[in-house]
N, C-alpha and C positions, 0 to 999 in steps of 0.2 A: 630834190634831194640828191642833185647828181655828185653834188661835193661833199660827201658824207660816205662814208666808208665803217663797215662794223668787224673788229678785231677784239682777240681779246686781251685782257691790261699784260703786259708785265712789270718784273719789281721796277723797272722807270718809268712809271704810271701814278707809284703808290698817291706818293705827295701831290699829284695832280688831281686825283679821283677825289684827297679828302678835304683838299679845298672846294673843288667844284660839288659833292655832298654839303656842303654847309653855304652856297648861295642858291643849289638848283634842286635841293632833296627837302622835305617836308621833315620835321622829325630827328631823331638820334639814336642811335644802339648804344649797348655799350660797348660793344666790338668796333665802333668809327675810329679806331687810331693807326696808327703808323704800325703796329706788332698784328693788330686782328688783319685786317686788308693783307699784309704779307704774311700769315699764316694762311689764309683764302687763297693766296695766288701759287704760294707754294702745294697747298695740298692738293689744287685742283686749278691747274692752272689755265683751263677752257672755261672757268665758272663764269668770272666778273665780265661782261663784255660791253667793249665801247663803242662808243657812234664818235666818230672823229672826223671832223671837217678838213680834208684834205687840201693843201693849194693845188691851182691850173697848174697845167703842165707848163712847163719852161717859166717857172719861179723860180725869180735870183734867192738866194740862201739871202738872208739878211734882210730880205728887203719886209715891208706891210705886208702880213698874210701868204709870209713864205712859213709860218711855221703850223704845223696839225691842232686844231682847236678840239678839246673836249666838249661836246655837244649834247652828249647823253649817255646813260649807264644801265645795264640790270644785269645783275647777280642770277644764275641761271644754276644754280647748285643741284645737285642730283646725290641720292646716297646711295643706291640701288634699290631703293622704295618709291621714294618719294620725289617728285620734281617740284623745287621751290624755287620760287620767285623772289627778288626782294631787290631795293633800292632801284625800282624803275625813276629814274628820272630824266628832264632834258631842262637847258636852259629854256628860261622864261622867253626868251626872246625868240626859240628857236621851234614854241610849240607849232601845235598843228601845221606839223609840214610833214609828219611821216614816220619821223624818227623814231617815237615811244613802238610805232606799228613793226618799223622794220629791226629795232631792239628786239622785239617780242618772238618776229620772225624764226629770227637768228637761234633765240631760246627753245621756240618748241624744235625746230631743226635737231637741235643739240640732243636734246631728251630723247626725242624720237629714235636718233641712232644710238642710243644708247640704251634703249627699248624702255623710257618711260610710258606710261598710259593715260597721266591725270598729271596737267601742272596748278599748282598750287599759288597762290599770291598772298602777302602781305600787305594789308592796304589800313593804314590811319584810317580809322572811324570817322574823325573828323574832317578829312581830306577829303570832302566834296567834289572838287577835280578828276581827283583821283579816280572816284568811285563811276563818273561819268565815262572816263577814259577807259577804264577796264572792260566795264559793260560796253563799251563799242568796237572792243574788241575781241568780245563774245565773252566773258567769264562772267559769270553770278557770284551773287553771295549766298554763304551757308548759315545762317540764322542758327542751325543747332551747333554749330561750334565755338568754342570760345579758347583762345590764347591760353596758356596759365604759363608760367616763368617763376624762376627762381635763380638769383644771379647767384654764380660760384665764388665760391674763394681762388683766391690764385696761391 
């Protein structure tokens, strides 16, 4: 994982982040577009963070794998309550090499200086992977809780 690097998005990330969500994320919010992602980066712009495959040093500009690849994402949000988790993902190609771990890293780091106590995940029910990956990274599931939602008017 020496070519992978964790930063967080800026606004020229947006349109990168929401294509790579729709081949390497399970699932859809209704916040996946172009105004939600740039309302998340302006309001909190430590939140969204990426794992970006960096080229070797002394890459010609232009050339094959002279430019930063999006590798993987999570959403590290904090309100001053709560540390939520959300949109952990990595390309398929590029799982089990570290990335979703050192995304995660990155996240408690985050929350911790910013005096969280308990981070929090969003995880598909049905995302079996998912639920593997989490638990080997030490989180449980909370069986008495349940989601509830009500989308807003705009």
């Amino acid at each position: 994982m020496s070519d992978v690097q964790i930063r967080a998005a800026g606004p020229a990330d947006l349109d990168a982040v929401l294509a790579f969500w729709k081949s390497a994320a399970e699932g859809t919010s209704i916040s996946d577009d172009s105004d939600g992602v740039a309302r998340l980066v302006a309001r909190d712009p430590e939140a969204l963070l990426l794992a970006v495959r960096v080229p070797p040093a002394g890459t010609e500009p232009g050339t094959p794998g002279a430019d930063e690849e999006l590798v993987g994402t999570v959403i590290a949000g904090f309100d001053g309550w709560r540390c939520s988790l959300y949109r952990l993902a990595v390309l398929p190609e590029r799982r089990r090499q570290g990335i979703a771990t050192a995304l995660l890293a990155a996240a408690e780091r985050r929350f911790t200086a910013l005096g969280g106590r308990r981070a929090d995940a969003m995880v598909l029910e049905a995302n079996e992977p998912a639920h593997h990956a989490w638990a080997a990274a030490g989180y449980h599931r909370e069986d008495q809780w349940r989601r509830w939602v009500r989308p807003l008017e705009a």
